[in-house]
C-alpha positions as CSV (number, residue, x, y, z in Angstrom):
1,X,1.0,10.6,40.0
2,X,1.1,8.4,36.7
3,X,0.4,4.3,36.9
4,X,3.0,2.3,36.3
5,X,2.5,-1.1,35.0
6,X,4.6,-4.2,34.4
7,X,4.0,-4.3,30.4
8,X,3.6,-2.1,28.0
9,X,-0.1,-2.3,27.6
10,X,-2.1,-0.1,25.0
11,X,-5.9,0.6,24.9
12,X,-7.7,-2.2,22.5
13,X,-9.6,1.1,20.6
14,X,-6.3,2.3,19.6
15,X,-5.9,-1.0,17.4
16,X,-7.8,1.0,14.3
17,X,-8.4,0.5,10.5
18,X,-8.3,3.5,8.5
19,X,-9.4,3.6,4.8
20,X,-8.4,5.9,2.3
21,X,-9.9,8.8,-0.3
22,X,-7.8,7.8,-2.9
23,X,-6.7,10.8,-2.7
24,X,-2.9,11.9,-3.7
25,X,-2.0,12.5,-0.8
26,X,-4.6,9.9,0.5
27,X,-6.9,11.3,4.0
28,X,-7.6,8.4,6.0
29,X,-10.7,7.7,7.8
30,X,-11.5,6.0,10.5
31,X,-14.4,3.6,10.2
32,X,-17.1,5.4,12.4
33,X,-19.0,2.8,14.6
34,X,-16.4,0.2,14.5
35,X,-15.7,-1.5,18.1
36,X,-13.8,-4.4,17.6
37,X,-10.9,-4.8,15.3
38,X,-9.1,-8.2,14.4
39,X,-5.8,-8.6,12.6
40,X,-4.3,-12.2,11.5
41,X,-1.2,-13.0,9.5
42,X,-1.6,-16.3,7.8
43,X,1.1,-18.1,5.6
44,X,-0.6,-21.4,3.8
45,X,2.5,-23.6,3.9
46,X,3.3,-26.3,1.1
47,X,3.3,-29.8,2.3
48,X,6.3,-31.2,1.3
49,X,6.4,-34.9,3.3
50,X,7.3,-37.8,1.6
51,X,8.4,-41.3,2.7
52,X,12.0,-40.6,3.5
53,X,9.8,-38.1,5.9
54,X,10.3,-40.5,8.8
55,X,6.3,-39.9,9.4
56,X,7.3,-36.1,10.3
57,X,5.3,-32.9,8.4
58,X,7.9,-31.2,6.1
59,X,7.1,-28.1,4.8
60,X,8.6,-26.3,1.5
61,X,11.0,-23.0,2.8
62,X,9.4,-20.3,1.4
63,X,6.6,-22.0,-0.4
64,X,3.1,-20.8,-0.1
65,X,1.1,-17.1,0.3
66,X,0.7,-15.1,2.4
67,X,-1.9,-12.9,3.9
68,X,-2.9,-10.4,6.2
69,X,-6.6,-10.2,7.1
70,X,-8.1,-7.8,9.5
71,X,-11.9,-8.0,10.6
72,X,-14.1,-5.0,12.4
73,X,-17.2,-5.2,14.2
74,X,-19.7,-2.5,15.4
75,X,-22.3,-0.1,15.0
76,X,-23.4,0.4,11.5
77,X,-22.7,4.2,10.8
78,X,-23.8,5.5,7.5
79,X,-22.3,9.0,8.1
80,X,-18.8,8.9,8.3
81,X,-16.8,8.7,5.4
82,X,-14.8,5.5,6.1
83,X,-17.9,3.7,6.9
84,X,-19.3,4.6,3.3
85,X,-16.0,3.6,1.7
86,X,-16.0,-0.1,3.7
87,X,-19.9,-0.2,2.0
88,X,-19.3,0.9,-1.3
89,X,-16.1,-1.6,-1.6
90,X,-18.7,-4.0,-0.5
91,X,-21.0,-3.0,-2.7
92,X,-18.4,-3.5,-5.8
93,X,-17.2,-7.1,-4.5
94,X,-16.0,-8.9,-7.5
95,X,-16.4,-5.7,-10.1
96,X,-13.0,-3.8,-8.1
97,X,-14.0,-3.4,-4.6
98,X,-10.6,-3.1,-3.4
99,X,-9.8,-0.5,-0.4
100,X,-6.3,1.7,0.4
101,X,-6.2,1.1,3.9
102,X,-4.1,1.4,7.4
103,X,-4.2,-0.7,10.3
104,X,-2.6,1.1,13.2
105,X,-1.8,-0.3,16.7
106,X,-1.6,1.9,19.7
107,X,2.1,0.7,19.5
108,X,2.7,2.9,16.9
109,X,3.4,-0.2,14.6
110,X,1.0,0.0,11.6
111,X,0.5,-1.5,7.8
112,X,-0.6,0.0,5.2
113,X,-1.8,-1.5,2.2
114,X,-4.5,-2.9,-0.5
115,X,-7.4,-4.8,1.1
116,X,-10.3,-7.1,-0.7
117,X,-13.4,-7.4,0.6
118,X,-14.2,-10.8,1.7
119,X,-17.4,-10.7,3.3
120,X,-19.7,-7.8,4.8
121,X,-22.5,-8.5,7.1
122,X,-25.4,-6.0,8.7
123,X,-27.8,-7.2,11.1
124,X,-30.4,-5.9,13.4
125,X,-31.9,-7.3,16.8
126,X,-35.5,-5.7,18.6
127,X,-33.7,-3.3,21.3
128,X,-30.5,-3.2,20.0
129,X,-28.6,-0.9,17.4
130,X,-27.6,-2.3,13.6
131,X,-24.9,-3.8,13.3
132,X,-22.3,-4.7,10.9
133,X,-19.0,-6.8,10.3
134,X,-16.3,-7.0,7.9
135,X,-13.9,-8.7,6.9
136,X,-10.9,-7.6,4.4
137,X,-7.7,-9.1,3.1
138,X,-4.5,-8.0,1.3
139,X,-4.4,-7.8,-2.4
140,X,-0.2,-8.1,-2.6
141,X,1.9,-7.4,0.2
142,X,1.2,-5.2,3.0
143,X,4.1,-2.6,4.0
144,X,4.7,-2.9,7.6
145,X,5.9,0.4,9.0
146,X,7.6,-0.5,12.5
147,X,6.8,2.0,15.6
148,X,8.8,4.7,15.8
């Protein structure tokens, strides 16, 4: 007999970032080693208050940018394809490090898009595996593909 719950709950590993060959058609990889993944939309709005603001924030409609940034964190894996791509973008920071990539949710709701690099870290503790993180952000708009 199948659980039922009261929500419709997904697993948190389903939440995945794929990165792309370049490929036409593009093969996505999933970043091997990867445990955590983070996705935040920000809009910077543009302070419009004045003094006929009545001491209330006003904001400019449809002023400012907007981004999508996603961050992973995990097991450094040098093996699989889409942890080499993550590093080699890194590698290129500032000379064209840009990435194809795909964030998916286990609702079926994904975007796909072109990422920057914003920062990459590796570390290693006594007893513990090496670790990396990573954090990416969109280079134009993102397409968001709804769940079937």
């Amino acid at each position: 007999m199948a659980a039922t719950t009261s929500i419709d709950a997904t697993a948190g590993r389903l939440f995945t970032l794929k990165i792309s060959d370049g490929g036409t058609p593009p093969t996505l990889f999933t970043i091997g080693g990867a445990k955590s993944t983070r996705m935040t939309l920000n809009a910077a709005p543009v302070d419009i208050t004045n003094v006929a603001s009545a001491g209330w924030k006003e904001y400019l409609p449809g002023g400012g940018a907007k981004e999508l940034s996603v961050s992973l964190q995990g097991v450094f894996d040098s093996r699989t394809a889409g942890a080499r791509k993550v590093w080699d973008a890194a590698m290129a920071q500032g000379m064209g490090g840009y990435l194809e990539a795909q964030l998916i949710s286990g609702h079926g709701d994904s975007f796909v898009g072109t990422f920057v690099i914003e920062s990459y870290e590796r570390s290693g503790e006594d007893g513990n595996a090496e670790q990396f993180s990573c954090s990416i952000k969109s280079s134009g708009p993102p397409t968001y593909i709804p769940s079937p």
